[in-house]
N, C-alpha and C positions, 0 to 999 in steps of 0.2 A: 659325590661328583659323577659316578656312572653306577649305573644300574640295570642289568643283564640279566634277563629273567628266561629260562627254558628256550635260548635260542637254538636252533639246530639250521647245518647246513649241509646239503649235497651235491655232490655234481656229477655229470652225465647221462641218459636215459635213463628210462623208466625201467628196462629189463636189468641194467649193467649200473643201475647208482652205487655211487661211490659215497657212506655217509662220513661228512669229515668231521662236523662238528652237532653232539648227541646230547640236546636238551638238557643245556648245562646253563646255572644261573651261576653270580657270584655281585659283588660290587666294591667298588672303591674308592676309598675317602679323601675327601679334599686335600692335596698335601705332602700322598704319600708315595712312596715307590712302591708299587705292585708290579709283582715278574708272573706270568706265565711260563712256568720252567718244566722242559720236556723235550721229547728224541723229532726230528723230524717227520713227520707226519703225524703228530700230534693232535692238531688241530690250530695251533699258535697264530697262522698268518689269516687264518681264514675269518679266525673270532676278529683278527687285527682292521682288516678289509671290510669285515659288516661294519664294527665301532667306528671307522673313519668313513664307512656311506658310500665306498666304494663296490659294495654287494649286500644286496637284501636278501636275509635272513629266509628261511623256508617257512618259519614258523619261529613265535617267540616274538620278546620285544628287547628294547636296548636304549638308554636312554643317555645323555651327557649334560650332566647341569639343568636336567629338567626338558630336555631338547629330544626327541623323539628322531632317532638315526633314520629313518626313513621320511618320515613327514615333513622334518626340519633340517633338511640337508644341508642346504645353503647356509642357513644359519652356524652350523657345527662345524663346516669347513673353515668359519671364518677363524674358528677358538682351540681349532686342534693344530696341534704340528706331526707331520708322519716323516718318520724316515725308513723308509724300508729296507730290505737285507740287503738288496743287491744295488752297487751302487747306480744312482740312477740319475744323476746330473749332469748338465751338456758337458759333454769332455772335450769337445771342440771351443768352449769359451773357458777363460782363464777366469782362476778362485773371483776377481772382483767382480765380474762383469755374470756370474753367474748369482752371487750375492745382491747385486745392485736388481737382476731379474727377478729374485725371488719376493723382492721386498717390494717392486714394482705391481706383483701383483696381487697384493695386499695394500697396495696403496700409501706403502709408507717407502722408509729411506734407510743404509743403513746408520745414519747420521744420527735419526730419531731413536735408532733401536740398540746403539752401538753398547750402550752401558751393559747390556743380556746378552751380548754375543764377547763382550769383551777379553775375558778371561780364555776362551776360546780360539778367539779370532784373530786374538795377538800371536799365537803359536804359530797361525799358517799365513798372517798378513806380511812376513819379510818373500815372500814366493806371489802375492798378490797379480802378478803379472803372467804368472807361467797358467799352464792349461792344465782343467782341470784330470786330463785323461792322463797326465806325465808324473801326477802325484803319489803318494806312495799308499800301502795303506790305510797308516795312521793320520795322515794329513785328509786324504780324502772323509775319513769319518770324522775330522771335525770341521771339514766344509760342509759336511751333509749336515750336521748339527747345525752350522750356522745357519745353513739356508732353511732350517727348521722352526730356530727360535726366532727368524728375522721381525716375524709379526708378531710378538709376544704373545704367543698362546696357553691359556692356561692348562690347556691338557698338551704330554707330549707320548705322541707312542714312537716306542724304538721295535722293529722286529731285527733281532738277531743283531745288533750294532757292533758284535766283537768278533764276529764271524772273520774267520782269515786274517786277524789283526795280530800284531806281535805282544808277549806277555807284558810290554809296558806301556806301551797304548793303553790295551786294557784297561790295565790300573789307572792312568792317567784317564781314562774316558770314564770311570766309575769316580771320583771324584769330583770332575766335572758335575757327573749329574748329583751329586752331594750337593755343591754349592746350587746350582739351579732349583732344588729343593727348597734350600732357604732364601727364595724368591717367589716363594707361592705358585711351584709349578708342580701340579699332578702329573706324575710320571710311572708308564704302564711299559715296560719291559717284557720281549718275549726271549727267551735264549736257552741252547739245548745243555748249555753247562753250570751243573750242579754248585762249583764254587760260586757263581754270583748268585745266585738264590739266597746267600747268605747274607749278599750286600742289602738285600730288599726287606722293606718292612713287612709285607707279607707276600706269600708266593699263591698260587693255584700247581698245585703238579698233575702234567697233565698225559694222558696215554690214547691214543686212538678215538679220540673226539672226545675224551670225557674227563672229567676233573676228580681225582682219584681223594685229594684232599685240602682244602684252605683254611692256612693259618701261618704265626709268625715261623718263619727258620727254627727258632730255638724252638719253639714247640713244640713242634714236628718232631724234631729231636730228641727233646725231653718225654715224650709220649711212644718213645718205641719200645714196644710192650714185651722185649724176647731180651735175655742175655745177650751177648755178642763179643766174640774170642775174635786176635789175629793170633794166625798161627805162620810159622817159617822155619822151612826148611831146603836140602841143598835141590830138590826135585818138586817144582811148586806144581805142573800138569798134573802128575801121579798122585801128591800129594789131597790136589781138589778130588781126585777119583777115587780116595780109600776116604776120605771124611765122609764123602756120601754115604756112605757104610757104615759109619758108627752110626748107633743106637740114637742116642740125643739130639743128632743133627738136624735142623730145619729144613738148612738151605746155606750153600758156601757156592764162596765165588773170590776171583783173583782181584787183589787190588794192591796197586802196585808189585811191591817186592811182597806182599804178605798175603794169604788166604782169609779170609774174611769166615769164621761159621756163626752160624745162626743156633742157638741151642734153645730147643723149648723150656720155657721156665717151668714149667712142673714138672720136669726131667731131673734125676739126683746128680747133677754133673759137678765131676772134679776134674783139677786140671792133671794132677798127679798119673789118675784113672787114663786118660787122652793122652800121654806125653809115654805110656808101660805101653797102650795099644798100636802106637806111632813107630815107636821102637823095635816091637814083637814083626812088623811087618817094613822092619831091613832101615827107615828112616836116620840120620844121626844128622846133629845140632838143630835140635829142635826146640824153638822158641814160643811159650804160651806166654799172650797176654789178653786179660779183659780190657776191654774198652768201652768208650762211652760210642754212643751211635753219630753217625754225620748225616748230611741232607742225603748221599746217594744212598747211603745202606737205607733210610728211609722209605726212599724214593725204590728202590730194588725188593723190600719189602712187599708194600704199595701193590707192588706189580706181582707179585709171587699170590698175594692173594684176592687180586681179581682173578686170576686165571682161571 
């Protein structure tokens, strides 16, 4: 369905360029959720803007269903849906009248297209009348959805859709795009938060214009090549500051209530050994456990060794 071949992008002069996105390919299959998952200035909106022909690429190409993002503009406009981070719908016309516009200029109605926005459109169609500037959150990102899907597009890009959203929105907007999936819509996802990387069939993780690695979540997962301890105790700052110290450590860091360390595997590491040296320097209730790896400690990795 797309196909991203060494695209790079920059902006501002020639003395002072800024490079945001660094000759990076990937592609995605008809079908699937694919996330672009990473911290702000990543590169996410800028890959997002070339793919929807909203900026040409510096170099590189990029393709959607055979469709060439620059040569075949108009064409690709007609089969993609964008909705961007920030919300960007007239807030002076109310949810209908802003739905009935979008569909207008696609040529259709949402009469024709009601069955794909349904599930949806039911949630914020009892408020139909009010503006869309007065809505909440959660309401306004399933109007932005709607006026996305109006013209049934097979490709659909979200950059950041949960941004600022309450933790059940969220949920609710991620199964939304479940069901939309099982309507044959290719759906390309960008968002700075590690749990929905989980929700997606495959991710890109991505760092300062570049794609550090792609494959499924569990993968990624399953492919973390170091041990990996939480540790807890009543001082977690101090804590991180004496694990740097031990011998075996990679690389720790806080998460949550627990310290997260990194231990080289061809390191002789015991937990009994860590818990005598914890001790010896004043620590008490100290909790060792192994654990299996998640997208961030991946993703934290990732990063520890491009640097």
């Amino acid at each position: 369905m797309i196909k991203v071949e060494n695209i790079s992008k920059s902006y501002g002069e020639k003395k002072q360029k800024i490079l945001a996105v660094d000759n990076i390919s990937f592609s995605v299959e008809d079908g699937e959720i694919f996330g672009l998952i990473g911290p702000d200035g990543s590169g996410k909106t800028s890959i997002f803007r070339m793919l929807t022909t909203l900026l040409h690429p510096d170099s590189g190409s990029a393709e959607i269903e055979g469709l060439d993002v620059v040569e075949d503009y108009k064409k690709i406009r007609q089969i993609l849906g964008y909705m961007p981070g920030k919300f960007s719908l007239y807030q002076d016309l109310t949810v209908e009248e802003n739905l009935e516009f979008f569909a207008s200029v696609f040529n259709t109605s949402i009469q024709e297209n009601y069955d794909l926005i349904k599930d949806i459109y039911q949630q914020i169609e009892p408020f139909k009348d009010r503006k869309a500037g007065k809505l909440s959150g959660g309401m306004k990102q399933k109007l932005a959805l709607s006026c996305a899907l109006i013209h049934k597009p097979k490709v659909l890009f979200l950059d950041e859709p949960t941004t600022g959203v309450d933790p059940v929105s969220r949920k609710e907007f991620w199964e939304m795009l479940k069901r939309l999936k099982q309507q044959g819509i290719t759906i390309v996802v960008a968002t700075p938060y590690m749990d929905e990387a989980t929700l997606c069939d495959r991710v890109a993780l991505m760092q300062n214009g570049k794609i550090l690695k792609i494959d499924t979540p569990q993968n990624i997962c399953n492919s973390y090549p170091e041990d990996l301890y939480e540790v807890k105790t009543e001082n977690i700052p101090a804590l991180i500051k004496i694990l740097k110290e031990y011998e075996t450590t990679k690389n720790t860091y806080a998460f949550g209530e627990f310290v997260h360390v990194v231990i080289k595997k061809e390191k002789d590491f015991k937990k009994e050994t860590l818990e005598k040296f914890l001790q010896e320097k004043r620590f008490n209730k100290i909790e060792i456990n192994k654990i299996e790896a998640t997208i961030e400690d991946s993703f934290i990795l990732l990063l520890s060794n491009h640097e």
